[in-house]
C-alpha positions in Angstrom: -4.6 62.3 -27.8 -5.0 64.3 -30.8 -3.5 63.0 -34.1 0.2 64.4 -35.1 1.9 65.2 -38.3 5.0 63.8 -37.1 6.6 61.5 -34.1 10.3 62.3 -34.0 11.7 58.6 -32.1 15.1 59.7 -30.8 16.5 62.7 -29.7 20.0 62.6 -30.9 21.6 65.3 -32.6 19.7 64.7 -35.7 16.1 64.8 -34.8 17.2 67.5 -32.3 18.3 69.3 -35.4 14.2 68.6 -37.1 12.6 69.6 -34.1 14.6 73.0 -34.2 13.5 73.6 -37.5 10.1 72.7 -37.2 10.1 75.2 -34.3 7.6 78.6 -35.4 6.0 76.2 -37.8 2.4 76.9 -36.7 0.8 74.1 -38.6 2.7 71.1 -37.7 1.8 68.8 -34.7 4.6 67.2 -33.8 6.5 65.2 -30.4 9.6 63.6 -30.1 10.3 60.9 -27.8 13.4 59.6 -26.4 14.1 56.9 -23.5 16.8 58.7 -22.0 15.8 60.7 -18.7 17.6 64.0 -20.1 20.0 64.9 -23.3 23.4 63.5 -23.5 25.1 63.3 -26.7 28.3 60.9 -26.6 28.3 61.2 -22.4 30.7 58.4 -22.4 32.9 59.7 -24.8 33.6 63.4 -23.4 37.5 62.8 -23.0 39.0 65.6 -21.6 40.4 67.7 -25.1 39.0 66.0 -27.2 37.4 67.8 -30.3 34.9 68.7 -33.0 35.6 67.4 -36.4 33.7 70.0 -38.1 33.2 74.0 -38.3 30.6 74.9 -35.9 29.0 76.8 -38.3 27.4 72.8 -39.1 24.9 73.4 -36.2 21.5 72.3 -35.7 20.1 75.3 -38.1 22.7 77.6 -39.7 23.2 76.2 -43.2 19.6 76.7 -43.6 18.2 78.8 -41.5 20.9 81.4 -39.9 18.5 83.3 -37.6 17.3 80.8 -35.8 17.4 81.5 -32.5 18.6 77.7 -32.0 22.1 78.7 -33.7 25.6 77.8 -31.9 26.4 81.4 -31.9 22.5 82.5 -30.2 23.7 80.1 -28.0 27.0 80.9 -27.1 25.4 84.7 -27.2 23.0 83.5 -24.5 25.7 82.1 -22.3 27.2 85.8 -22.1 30.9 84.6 -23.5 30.8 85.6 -27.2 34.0 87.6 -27.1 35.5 85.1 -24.7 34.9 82.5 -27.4 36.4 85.0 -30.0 39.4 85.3 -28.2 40.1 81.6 -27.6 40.4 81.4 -30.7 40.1 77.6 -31.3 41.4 75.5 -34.3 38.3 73.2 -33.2 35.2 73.8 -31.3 35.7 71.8 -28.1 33.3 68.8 -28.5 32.1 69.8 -24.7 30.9 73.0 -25.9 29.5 71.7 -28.6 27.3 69.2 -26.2 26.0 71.6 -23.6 25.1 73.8 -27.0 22.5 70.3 -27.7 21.9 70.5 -24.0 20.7 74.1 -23.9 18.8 73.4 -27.1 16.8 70.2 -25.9 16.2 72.3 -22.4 14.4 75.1 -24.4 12.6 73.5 -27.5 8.6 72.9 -26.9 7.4 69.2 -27.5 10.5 66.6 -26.9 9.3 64.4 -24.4 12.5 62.4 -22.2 12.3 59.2 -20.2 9.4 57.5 -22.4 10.6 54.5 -24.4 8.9 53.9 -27.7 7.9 49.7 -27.9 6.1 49.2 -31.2 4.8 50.8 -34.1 2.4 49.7 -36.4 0.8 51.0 -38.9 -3.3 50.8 -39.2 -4.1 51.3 -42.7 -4.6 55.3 -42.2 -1.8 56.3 -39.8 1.1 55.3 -37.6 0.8 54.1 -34.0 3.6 54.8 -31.9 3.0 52.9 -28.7 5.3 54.1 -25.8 5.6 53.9 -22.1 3.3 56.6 -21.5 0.8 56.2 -23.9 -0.1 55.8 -27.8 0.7 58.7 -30.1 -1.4 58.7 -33.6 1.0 60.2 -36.2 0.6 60.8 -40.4 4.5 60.5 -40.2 7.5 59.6 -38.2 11.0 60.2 -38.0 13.3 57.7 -36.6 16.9 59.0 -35.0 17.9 56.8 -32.3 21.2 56.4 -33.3 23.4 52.9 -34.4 24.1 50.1 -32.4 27.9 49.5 -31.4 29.2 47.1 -33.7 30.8 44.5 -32.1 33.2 41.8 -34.4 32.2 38.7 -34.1 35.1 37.3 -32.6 34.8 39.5 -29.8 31.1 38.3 -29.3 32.0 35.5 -26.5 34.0 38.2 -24.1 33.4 38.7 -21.4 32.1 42.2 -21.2 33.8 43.5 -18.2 37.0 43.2 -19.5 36.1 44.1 -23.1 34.2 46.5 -24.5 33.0 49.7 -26.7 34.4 53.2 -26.9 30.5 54.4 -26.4 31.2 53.2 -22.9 35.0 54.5 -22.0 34.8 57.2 -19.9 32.7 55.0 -17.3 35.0 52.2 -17.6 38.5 53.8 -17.6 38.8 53.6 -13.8 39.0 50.0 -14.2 42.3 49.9 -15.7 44.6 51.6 -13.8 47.5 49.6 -13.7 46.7 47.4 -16.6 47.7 46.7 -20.6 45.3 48.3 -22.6 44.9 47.3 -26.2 42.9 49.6 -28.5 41.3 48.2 -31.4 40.3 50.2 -34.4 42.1 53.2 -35.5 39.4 56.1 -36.4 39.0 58.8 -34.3 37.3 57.1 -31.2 40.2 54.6 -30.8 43.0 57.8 -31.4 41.4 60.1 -28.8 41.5 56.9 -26.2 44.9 56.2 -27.1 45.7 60.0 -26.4 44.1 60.3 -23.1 45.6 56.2 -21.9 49.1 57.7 -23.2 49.0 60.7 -21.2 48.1 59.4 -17.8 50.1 59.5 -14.6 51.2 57.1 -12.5 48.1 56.5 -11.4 47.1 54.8 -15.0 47.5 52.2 -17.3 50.8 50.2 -17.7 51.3 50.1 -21.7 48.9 50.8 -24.5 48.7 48.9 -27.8 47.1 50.3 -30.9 46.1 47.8 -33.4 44.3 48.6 -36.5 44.3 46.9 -39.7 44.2 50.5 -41.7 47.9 50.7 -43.8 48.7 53.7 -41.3 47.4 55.8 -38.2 45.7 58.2 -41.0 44.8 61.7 -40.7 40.7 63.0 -41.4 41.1 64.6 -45.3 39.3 68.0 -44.5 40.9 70.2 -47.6 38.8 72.0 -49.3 37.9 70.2 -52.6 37.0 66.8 -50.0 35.1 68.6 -47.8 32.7 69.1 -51.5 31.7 65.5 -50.8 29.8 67.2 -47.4 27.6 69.6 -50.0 24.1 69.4 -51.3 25.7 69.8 -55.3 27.6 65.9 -54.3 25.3 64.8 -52.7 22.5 65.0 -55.1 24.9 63.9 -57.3 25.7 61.0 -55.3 22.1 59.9 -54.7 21.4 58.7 -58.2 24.5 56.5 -58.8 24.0 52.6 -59.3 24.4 50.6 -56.3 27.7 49.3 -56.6 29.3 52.5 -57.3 28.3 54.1 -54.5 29.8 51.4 -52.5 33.1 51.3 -54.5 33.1 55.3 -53.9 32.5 54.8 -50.1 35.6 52.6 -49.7 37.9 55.4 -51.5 36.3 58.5 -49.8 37.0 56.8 -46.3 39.5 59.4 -44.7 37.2 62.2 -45.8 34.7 60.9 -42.8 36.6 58.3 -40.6 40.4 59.9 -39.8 41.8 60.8 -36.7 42.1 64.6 -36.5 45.9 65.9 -37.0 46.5 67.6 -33.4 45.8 63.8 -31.9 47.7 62.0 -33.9 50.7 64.5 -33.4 49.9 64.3 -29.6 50.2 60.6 -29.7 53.5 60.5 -31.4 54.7 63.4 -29.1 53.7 62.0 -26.4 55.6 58.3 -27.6 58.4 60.3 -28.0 58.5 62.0 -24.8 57.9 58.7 -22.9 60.9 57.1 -25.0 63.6 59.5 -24.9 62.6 62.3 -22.5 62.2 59.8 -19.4 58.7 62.1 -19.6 55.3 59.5 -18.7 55.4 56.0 -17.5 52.8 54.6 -19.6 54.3 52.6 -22.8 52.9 52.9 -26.3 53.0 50.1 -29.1 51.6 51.7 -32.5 50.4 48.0 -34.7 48.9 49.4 -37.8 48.2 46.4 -40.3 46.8 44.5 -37.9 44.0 42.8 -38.2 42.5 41.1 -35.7 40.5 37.8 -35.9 40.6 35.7 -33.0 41.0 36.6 -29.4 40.8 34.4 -26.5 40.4 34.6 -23.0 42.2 32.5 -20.2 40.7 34.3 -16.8 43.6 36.2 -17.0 44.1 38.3 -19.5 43.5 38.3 -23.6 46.0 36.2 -26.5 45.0 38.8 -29.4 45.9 37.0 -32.8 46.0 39.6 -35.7 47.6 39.1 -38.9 50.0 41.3 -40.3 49.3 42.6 -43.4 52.6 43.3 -44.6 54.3 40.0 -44.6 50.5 38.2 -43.6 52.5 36.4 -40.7 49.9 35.8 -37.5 51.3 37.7 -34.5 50.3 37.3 -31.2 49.4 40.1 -28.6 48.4 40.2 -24.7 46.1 42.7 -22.7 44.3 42.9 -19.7 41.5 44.8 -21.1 40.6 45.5 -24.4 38.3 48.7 -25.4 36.5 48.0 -29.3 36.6 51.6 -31.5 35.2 49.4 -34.1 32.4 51.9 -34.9 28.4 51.4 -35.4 26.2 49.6 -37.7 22.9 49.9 -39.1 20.2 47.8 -37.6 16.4 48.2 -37.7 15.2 48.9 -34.4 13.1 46.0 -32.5 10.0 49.1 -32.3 9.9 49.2 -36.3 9.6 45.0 -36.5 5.7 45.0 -37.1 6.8 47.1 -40.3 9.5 44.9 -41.6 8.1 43.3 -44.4 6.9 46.7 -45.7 10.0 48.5 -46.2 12.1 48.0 -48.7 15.7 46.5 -47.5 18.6 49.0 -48.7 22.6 48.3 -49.4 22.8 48.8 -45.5 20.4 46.0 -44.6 17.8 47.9 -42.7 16.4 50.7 -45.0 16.6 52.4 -48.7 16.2 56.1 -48.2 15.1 58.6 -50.8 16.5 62.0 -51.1 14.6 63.1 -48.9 15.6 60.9 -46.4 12.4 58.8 -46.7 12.3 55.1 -46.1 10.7 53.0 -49.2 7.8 51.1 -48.2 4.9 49.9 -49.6 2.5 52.7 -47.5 0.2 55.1 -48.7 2.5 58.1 -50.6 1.5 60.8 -47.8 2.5 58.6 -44.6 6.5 58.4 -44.6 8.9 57.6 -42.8 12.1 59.7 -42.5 15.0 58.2 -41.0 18.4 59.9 -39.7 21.2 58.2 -40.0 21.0 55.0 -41.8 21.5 56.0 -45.0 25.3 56.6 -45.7 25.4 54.2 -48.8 22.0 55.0 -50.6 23.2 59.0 -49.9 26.8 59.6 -48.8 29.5 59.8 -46.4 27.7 63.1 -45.4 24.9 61.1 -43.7 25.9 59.7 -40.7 27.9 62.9 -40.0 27.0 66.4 -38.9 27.7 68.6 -41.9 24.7 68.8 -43.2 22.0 67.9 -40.7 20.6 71.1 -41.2 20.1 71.1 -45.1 18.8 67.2 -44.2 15.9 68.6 -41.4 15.2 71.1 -44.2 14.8 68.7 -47.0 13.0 66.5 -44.4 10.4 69.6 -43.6 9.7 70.4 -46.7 8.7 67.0 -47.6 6.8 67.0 -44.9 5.0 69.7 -45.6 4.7 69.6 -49.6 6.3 72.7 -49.9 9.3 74.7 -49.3 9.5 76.5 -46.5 13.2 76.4 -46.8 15.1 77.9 -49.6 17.0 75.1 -50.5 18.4 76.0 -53.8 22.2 76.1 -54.5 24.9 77.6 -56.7 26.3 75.6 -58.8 29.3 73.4 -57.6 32.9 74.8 -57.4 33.4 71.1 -59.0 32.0 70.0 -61.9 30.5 66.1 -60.6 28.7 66.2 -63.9 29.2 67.3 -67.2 25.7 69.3 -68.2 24.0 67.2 -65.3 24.6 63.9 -67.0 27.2 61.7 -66.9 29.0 60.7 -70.0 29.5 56.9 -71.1 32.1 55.8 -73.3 30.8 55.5 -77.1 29.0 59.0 -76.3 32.7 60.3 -75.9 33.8 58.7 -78.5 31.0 60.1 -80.8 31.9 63.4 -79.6 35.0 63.4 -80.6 34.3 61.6 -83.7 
């Protein structure tokens, strides 16, 4: 097998996103690889109504490169319903549509190989082995976007897993509670559209519904304007270079600008409370427990004693389910495939890698062999990391490291904000010499 410049491991949204803009690159080699038999992004999380948190424009190539023929819109143009899609006139882009776009994209793009597992690298001095189920693939460069690992608390570890588990697995495990108390644990956007969909059943669902999260409030996503700057290239270059343990001190205040529920489901889930409580309208029962936070649950063969502590008064209260679903979220793990190259990479903030700005892992490898990584890098580079905003202008930057040059255009305007005075932030006795 001839040699690549790049094996893409993953083909999620993000390496989708590479592979895209690598496409009419004439020089570069490159395969993805994936395990999965065909694309599905999220399959287990298509509720029906549920929604896209961000402008479609946000696609695989747009910010970057607008006439690619991998767009939303050359998509939506190709499915013959542009001014039906006009028309409809959505507030947000049905996360369905939004999918089959992906789908359509990962049907039609050259080299993205499904159904073959990647089981080691290793790296021989010279170039990257990717050994997978159907053969080895010599590569100057990878690029690793499999996706995070559910994160599961730890005192939810010894549970059994029929009864209790992720939000990535819902939608195939909903039949199994018709008729039963549902707690939902975790109040992002995950747990709120599951809370939606439980609340607005028949009588053919669940009994009663608990919400328990240990945020102050059931908290809308901040997408105004001067927030949504954190999702540009001006913040997060910005960004990049802070110290360590501001970056993490900024991550816990910028929360809402990445991990709200969206608006319309939050004021469907009150609606829908209030319809159940004084309109005689649903069956199902709702129990909102913000401040909550859960740290011990136990299980009798019957159902779950949830024991979360309040974090008003900080008085223990006690809880019982039949079933609980975790919309706890994902961490960052290294994957068992990247082990032989452990003790070469330098450990980020996150515990698996440090990124550079251009998304490339820090090892101790020759300079011209890297490895990018998607989506493990939201405390070296940002709240925009893990999300889509900016895949594009990341697969861009990625590319034009690759390459050594720039293919893409990837200068800005300056900021509507000002992160920065002149570039550089100012300390203290600087100010005060100013002013003196």
């Amino acid at each position: 097998m001839d040699k690549l410049d790049l094996v893409g491991i993953g083909i999620g949204p993000f390496n989708l996103s590479l592979a895209a803009q690598l496409d009419g690159i004439s020089d570069v080699k490159s395969a993805f690889l994936d395990q999965k038999a065909e694309f599905a992004w999220h399959p287990d999380m298509m509720l029906p109504g549920v929604e896209l948190q961000t402008s479609f424009l946000k696609d695989l190539v747009t910010l970057t490169n607008p006439t690619s023929k991998w767009s939303f819109l050359a998509y939506i143009v190709n499915q013959k319903r542009m001014l039906d899609f006009m028309n409809a006139d959505f507030a947000a882009v049905p996360r369905r549509e939004f999918a089959a776009y992906l789908k359509w994209v990962a049907g039609h793009l050259d080299g993205l190989i499904f159904g073959n597992a990647v089981r080691e690298v290793v790296f021989d001095g010279k170039d990257f082995q990717v050994c997978s189920d159907r053969g080895v693939y010599t590569a100057k460069n990878l690029a690793v976007g499999i996706g995070k690992p559910a994160f599961v608390p730890n005192w939810a570890r010894h549970l059994p897993t029929g009864k209790c588990f992720h939000t990535s697995q819902a939608k195939s495990r909903l039949p199994d509670l018709l008729g039963k108390r549902v707690a939902v644990i975790g109040g992002g956007q995950s747990g709120a559209e599951l809370v939606e969909y439980l609340l607005g059943g028949n009588r053919d669902s669940v009994e009663e519904v608990l919400w328990l999260s240990r945020r102050d409030n059931f908290e809308p996503l901040d997408d105004t304007p001067f927030v949504n700057e954190y999702f540009t290239p001006g913040y997060a270059d910005v960004f990049a270079n802070l110290p360590d343990d501001r970056k993490q001190e900024l991550m816990s205040r910028q929360k809402l600008a990445s991990d709200g529920a969206s608006l319309s489901t939050l004021k469907s889930i009150y609606q829908l409370i209030y319809r159940q409580r004084y309109l005689d309208e649903g069956n199902v029962v709702g129990r909102l427990l913000p401040q909550r936070e859960v740290f011990q649950v136990q299980y009798d063969g019957e159902d779950f004693r949830i024991a979360a502590r309040n974090g008003l008064n900080q008085v223990v209260e006690f809880f019982h389910a039949d079933a609980l679903i975790l919309a706890t979220g994902y961490e960052t793990a290294l994957p068992e495939f990247m082990a032989p190259l452990r003790a070469r990479l330098d450990e980020g903030v996150s515990g698996a890698y440090r990124l550079d700005t251009n998304f490339r892992a820090c090892w101790d490898g020759p300079a011209d062999r890297g490895i990018f990584v998607q989506n493990a890098g939201r405390i070296d580079l940002g709240i925009f990391e893990p999300q889509l905003s900016l895949m594009a202008w990341r697969s861009a930057k990625i590319v034009n490291a690759l390459l050594g040059q720039d293919v893409f255009d990837l200068e800005q305007n300056p900021p509507i904000v000002d992160w920065l005075v002149n570039g550089t932030s100012m300390a203290g006795d600087a100010v005060v010499q100013a002013w003196g």
